[in-house]
N, CA and C atoms as an extended XYZ file, in Angstrom:
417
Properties=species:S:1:pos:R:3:atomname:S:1:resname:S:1:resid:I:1 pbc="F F F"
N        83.682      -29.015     -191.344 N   UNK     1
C        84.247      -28.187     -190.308 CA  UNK     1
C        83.352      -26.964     -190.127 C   UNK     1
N        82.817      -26.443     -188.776 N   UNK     2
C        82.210      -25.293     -188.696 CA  UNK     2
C        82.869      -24.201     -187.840 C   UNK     2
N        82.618      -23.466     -187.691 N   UNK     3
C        83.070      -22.107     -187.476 CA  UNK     3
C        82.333      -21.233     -186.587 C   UNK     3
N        82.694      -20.764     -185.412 N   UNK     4
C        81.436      -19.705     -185.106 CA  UNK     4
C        81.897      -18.648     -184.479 C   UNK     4
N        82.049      -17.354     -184.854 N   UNK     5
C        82.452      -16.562     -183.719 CA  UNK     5
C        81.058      -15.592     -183.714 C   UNK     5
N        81.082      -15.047     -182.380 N   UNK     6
C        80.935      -14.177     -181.418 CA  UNK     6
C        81.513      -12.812     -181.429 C   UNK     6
N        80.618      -11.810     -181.516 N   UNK     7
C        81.837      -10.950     -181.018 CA  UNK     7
C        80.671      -10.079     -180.515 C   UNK     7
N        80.504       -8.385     -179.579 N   UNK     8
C        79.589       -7.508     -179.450 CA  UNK     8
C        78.700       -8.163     -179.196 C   UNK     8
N        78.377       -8.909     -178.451 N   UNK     9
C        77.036       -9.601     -177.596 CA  UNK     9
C        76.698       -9.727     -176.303 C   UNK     9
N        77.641       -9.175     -175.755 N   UNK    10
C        77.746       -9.176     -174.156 CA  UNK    10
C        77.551       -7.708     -173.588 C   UNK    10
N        76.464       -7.773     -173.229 N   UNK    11
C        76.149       -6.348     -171.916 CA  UNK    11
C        77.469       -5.791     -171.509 C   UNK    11
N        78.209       -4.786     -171.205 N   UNK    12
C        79.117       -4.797     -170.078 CA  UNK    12
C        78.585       -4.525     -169.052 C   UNK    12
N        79.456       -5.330     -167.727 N   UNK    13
C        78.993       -4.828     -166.579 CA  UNK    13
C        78.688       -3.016     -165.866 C   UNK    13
N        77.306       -3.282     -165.090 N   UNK    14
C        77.535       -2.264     -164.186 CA  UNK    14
C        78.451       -1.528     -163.920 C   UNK    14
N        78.624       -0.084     -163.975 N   UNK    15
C        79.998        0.486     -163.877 CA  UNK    15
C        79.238        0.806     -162.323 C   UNK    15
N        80.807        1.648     -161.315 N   UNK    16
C        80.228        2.162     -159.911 CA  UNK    16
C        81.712        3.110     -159.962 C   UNK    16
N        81.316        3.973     -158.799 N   UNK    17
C        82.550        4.914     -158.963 CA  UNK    17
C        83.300        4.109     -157.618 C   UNK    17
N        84.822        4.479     -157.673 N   UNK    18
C        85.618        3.928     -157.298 CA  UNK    18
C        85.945        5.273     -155.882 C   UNK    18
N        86.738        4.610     -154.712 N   UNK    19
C        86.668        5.894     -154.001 CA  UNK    19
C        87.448        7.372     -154.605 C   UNK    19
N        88.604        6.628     -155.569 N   UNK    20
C        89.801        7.344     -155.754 CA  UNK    20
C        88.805        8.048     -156.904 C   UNK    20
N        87.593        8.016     -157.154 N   UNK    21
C        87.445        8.951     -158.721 CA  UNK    21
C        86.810        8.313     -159.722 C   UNK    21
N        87.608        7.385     -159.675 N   UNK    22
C        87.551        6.233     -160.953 CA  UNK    22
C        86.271        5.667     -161.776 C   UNK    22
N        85.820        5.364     -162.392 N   UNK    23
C        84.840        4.382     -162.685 CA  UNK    23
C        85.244        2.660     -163.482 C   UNK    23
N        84.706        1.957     -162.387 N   UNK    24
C        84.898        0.546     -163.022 CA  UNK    24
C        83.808       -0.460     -163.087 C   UNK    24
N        83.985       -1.257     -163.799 N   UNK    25
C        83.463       -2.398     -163.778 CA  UNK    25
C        83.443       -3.334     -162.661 C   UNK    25
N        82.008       -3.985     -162.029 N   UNK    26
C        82.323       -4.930     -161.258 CA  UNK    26
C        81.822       -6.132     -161.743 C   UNK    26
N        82.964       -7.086     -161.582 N   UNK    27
C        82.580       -8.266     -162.057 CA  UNK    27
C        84.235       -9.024     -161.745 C   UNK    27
N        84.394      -10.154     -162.671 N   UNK    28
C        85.417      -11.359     -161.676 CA  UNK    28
C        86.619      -10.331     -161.493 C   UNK    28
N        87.701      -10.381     -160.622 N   UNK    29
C        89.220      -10.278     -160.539 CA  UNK    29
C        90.105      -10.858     -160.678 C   UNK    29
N        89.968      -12.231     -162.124 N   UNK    30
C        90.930      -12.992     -162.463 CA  UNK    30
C        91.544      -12.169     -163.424 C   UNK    30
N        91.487      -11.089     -164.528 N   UNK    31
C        91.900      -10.548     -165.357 CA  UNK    31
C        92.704       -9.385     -164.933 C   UNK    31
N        91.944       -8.651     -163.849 N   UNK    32
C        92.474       -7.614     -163.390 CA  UNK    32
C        94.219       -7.935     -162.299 C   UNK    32
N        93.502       -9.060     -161.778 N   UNK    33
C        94.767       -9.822     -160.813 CA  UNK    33
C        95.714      -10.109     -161.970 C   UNK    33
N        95.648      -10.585     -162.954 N   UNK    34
C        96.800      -11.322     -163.846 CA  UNK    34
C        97.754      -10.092     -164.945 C   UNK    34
N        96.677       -9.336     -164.857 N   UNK    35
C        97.650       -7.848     -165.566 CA  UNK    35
C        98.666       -7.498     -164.363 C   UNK    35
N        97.776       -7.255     -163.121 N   UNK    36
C        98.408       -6.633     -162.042 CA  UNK    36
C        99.746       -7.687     -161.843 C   UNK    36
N        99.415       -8.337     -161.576 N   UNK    37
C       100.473       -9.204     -161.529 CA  UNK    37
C       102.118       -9.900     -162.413 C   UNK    37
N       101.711       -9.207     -163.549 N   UNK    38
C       102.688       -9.593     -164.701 CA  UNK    38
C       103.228       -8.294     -164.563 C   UNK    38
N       102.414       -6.930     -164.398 N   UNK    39
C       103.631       -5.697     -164.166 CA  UNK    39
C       103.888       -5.644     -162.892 C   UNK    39
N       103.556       -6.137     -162.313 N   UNK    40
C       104.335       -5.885     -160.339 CA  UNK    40
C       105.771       -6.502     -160.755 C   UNK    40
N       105.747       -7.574     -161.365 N   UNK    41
C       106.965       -8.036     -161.577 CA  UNK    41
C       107.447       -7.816     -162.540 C   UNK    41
N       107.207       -6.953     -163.623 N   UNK    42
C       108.125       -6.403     -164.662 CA  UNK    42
C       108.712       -5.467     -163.734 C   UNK    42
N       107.867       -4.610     -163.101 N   UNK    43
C       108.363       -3.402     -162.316 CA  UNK    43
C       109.569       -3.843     -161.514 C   UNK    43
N       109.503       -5.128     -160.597 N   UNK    44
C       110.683       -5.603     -160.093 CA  UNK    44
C       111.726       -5.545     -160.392 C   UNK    44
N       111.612       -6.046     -161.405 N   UNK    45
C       112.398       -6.233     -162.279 CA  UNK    45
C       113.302       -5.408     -163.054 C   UNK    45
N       112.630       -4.586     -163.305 N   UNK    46
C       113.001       -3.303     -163.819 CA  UNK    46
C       114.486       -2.504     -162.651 C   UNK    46
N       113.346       -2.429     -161.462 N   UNK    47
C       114.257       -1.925     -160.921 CA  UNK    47
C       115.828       -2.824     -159.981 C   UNK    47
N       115.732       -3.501     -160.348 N   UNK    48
C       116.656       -4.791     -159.945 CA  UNK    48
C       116.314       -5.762     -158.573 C   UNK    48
N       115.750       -5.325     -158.407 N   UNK    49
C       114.936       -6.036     -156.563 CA  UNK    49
C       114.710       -7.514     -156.956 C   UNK    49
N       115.611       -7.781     -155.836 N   UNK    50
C       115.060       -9.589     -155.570 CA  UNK    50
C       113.636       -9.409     -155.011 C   UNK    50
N       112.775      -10.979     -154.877 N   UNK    51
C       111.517      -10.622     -153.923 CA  UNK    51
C       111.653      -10.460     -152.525 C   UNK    51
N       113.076      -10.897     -151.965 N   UNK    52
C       112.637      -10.630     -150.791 CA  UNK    52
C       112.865       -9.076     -150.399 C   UNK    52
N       113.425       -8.165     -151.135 N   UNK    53
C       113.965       -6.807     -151.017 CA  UNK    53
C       112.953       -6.289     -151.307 C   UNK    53
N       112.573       -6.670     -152.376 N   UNK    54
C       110.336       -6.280     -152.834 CA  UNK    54
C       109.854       -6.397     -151.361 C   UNK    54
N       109.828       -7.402     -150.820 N   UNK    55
C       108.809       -7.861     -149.796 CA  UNK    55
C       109.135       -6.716     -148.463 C   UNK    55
N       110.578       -6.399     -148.432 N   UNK    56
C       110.708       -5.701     -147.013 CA  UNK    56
C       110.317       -4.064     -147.403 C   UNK    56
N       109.784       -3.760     -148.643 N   UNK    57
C       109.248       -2.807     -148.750 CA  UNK    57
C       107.901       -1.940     -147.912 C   UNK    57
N       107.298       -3.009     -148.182 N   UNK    58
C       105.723       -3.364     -147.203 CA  UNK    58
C       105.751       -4.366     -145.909 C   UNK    58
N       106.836       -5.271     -145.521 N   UNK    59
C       106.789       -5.646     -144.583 CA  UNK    59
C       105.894       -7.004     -144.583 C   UNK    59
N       106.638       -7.470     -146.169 N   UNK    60
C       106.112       -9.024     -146.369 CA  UNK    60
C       106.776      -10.026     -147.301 C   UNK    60
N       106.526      -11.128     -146.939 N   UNK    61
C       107.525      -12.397     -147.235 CA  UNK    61
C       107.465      -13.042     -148.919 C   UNK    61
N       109.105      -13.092     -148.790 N   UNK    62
C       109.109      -13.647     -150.339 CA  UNK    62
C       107.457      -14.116     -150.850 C   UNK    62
N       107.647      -15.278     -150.131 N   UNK    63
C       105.742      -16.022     -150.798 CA  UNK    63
C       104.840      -15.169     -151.401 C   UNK    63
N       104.931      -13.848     -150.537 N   UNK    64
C       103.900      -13.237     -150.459 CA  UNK    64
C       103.832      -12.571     -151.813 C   UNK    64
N       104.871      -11.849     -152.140 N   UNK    65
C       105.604      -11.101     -153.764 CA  UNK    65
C       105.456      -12.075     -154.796 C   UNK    65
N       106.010      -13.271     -154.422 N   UNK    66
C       105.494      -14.338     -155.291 CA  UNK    66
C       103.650      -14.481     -155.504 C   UNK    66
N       103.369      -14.780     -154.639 N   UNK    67
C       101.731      -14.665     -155.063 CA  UNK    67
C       100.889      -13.602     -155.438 C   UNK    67
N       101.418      -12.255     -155.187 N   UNK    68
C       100.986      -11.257     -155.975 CA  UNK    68
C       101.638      -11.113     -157.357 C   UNK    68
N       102.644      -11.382     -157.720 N   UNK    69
C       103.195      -11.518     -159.160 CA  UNK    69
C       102.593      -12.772     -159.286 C   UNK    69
N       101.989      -13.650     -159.523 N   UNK    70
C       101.477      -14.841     -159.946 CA  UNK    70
C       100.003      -14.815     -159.638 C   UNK    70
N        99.451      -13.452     -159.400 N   UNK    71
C        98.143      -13.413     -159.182 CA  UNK    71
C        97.460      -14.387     -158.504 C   UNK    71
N        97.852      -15.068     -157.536 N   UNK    72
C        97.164      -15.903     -156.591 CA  UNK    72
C        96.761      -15.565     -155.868 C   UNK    72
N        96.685      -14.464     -155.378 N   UNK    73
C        96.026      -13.767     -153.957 CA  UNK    73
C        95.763      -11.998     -154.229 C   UNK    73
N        94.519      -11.965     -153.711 N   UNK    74
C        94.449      -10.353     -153.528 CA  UNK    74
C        95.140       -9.491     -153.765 C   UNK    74
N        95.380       -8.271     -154.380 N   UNK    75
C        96.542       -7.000     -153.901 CA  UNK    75
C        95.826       -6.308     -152.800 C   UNK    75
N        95.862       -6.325     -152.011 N   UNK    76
C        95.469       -4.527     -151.257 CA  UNK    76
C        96.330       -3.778     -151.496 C   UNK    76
N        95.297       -2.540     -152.025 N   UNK    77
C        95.757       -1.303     -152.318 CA  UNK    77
C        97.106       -0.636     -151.591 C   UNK    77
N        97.265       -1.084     -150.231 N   UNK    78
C        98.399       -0.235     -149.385 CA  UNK    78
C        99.713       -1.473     -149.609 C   UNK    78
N        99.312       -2.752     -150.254 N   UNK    79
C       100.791       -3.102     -150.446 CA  UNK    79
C       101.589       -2.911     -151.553 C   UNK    79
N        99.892       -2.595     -152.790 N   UNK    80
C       100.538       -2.322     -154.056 CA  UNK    80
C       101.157       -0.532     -153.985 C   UNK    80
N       100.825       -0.045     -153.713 N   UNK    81
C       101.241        1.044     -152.992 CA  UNK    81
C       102.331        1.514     -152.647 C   UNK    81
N       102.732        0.732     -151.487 N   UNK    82
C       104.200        0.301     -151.157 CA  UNK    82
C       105.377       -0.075     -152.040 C   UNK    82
N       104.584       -0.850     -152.743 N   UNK    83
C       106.033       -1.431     -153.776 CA  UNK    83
C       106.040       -0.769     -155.046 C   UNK    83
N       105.271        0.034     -155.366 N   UNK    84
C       105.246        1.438     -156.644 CA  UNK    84
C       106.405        1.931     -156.004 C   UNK    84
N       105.760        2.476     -155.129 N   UNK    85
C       106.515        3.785     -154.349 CA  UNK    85
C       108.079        3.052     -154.227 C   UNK    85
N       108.404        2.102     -153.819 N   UNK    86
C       110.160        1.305     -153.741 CA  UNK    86
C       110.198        1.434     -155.516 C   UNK    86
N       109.133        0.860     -156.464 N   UNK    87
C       109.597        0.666     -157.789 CA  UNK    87
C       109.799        2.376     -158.589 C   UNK    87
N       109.573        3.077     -158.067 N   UNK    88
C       109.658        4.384     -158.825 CA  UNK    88
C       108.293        4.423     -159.694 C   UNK    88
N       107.697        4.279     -160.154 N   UNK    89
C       106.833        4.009     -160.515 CA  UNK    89
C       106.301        5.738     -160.669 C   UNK    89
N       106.068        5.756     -162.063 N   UNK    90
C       105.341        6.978     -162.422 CA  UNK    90
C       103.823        7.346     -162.236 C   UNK    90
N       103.146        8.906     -161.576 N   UNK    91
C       102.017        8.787     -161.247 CA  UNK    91
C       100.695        7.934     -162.119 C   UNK    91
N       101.226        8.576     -163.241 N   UNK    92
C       100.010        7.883     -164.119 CA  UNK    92
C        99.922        6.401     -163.781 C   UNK    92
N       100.973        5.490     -164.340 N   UNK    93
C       100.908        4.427     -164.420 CA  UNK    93
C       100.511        3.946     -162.821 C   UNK    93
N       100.587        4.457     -161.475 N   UNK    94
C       100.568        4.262     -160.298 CA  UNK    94
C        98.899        4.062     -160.172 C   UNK    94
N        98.283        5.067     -160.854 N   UNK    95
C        96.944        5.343     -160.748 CA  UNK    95
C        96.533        4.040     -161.272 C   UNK    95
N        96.732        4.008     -162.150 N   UNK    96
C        95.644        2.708     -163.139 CA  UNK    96
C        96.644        1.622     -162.394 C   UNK    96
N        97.757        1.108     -161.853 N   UNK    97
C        97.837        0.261     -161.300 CA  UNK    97
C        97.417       -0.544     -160.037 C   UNK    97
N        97.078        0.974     -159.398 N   UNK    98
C        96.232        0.907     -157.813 CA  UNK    98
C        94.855        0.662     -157.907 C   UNK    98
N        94.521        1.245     -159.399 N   UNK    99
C        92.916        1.063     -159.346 CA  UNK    99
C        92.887       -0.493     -159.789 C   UNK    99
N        93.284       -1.468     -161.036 N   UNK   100
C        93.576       -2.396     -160.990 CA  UNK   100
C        93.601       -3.488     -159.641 C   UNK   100
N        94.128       -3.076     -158.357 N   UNK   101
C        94.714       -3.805     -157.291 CA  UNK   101
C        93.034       -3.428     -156.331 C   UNK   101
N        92.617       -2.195     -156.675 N   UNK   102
C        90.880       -2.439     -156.210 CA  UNK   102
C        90.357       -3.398     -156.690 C   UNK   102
N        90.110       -3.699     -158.134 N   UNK   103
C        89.362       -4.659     -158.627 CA  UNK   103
C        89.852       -5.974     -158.485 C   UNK   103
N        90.816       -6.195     -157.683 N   UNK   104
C        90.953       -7.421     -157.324 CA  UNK   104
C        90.413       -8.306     -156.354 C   UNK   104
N        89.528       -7.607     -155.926 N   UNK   105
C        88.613       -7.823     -154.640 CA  UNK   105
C        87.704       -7.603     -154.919 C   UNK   105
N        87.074       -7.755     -156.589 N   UNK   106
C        85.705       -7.924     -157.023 CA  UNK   106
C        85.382       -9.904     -156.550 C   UNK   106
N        84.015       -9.718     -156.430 N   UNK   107
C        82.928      -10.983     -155.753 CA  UNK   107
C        82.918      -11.562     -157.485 C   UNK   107
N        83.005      -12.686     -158.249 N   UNK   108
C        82.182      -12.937     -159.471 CA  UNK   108
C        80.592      -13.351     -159.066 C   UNK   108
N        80.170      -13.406     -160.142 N   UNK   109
C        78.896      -13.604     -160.241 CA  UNK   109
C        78.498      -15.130     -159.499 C   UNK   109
N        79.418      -15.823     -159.615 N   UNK   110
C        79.459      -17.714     -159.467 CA  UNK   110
C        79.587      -17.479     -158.065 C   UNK   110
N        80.348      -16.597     -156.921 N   UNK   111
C        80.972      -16.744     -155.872 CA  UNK   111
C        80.399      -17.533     -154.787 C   UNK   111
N        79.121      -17.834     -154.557 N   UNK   112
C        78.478      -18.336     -154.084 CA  UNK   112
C        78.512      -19.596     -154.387 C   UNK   112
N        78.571      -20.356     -155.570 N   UNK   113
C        78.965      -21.801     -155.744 CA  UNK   113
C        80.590      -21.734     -156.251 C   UNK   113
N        80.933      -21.280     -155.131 N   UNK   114
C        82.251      -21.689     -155.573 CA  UNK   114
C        82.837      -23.071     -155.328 C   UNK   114
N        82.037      -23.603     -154.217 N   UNK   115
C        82.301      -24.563     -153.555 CA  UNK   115
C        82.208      -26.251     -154.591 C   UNK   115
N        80.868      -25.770     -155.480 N   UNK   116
C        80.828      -26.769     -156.434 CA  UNK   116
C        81.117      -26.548     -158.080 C   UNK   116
N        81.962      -25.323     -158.304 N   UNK   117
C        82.412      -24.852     -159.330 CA  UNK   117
C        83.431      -25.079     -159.361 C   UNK   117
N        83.963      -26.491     -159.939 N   UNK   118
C        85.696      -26.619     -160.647 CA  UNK   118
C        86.962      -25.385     -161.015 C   UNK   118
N        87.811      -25.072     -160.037 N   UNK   119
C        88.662      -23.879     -160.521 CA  UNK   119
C        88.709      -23.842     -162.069 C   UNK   119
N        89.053      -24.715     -162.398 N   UNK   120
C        89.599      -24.778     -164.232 CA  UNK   120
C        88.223      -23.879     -165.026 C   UNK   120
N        87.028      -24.146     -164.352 N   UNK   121
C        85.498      -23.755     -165.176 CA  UNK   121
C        85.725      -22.030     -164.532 C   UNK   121
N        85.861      -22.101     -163.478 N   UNK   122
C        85.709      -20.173     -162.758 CA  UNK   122
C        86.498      -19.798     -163.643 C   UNK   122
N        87.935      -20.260     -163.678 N   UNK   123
C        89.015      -19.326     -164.714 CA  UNK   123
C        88.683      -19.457     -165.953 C   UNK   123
N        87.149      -20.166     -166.168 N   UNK   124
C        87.780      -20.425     -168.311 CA  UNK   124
C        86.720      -19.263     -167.633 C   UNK   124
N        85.881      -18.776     -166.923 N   UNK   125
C        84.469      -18.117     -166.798 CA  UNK   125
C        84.911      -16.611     -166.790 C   UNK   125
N        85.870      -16.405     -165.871 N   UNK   126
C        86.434      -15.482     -166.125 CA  UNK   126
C        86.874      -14.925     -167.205 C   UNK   126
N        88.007      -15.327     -167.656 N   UNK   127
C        88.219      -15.536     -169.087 CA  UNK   127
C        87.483      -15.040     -169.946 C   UNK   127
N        86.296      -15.446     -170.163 N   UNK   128
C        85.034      -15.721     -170.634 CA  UNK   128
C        84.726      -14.294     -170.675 C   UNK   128
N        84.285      -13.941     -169.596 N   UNK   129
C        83.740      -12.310     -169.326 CA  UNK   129
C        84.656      -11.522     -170.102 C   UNK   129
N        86.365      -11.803     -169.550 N   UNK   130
C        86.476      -10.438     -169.711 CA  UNK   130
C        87.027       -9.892     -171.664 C   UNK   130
N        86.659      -11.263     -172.858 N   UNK   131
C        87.365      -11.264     -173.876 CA  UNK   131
C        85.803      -10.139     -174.641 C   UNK   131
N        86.883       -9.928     -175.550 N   UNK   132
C        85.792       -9.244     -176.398 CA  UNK   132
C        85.675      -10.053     -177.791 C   UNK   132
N        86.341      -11.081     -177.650 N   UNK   133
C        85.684      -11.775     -179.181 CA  UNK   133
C        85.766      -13.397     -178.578 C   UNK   133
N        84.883      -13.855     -178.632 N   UNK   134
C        84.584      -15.669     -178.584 CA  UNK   134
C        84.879      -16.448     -180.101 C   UNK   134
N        85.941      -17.363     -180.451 N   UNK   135
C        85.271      -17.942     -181.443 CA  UNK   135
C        85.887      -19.479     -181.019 C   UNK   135
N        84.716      -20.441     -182.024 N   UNK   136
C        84.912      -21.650     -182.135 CA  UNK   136
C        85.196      -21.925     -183.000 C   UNK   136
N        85.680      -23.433     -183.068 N   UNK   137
C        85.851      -23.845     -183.882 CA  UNK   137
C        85.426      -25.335     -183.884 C   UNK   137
N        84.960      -26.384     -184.902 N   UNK   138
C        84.687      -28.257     -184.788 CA  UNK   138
C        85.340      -28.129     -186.003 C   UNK   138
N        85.708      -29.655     -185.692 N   UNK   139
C        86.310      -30.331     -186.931 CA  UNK   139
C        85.808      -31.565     -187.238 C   UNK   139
């Protein structure tokens, strides 16, 4: 049986300043989408809102709340925005949640073959980028 981990070997990406201030990383928005997305809907939640009562916040359809809590689609900034502001949502946490909903509209590096890049391979790729320890394992 062998063993291999990884860890501290990866460059981080390019940082760039953000309009709001910020400084981030550019690189995929599968990680950033899937945080964003697991607290949009804790936040829901929190505050008792069905999705479609979420949705008439911003002036969009169940589906739509659904695919931003399930990270399937983009946030723009003015819908995540919207539904802070209905969720109560405290400044701090508002900040790093909005900046989050920028980086969801990062390009990956692959974007260009996306066409012949298997979803299952982009998301392990993603993945990939954003862990800070790799290990294997054979048996």
């Amino acid at each position: 049986m062998a063993s291999v981990t990884i860890t501290g070997n990866r460059k981080p990406a390019p940082a760039r300043s953000s309009p709001a201030g910020t400084v981030r990383a550019q690189g995929d928005p599968l990680v950033p989408r899937m945080l964003l997305a697991r607290r949009l809907r804790e936040l829901r939640e929190a505050a008792g809102l069905s999705r479609p009562r979420a949705g008439l916040a911003i002036g969009a359809s169940e589906s739509k709340i659904t695919r931003l809590e399930l990270g399937r689609t983009r946030a723009k900034a003015g819908d995540v925005a919207g539904l802070l502001d209905r969720y109560g949502t405290d400044p701090g946490e508002r900040a790093t949640l909005l900046a989050l909903a920028e980086q969801t509209g990062a390009r990956p590096w692959w974007h260009g073959d996306g066409d012949i890049v298997p979803r299952w391979v982009r998301d392990y790729l993603s993945a990939e980028q954003a862990a800070k320890l790799v290990r294997t394992f054979e048996a």
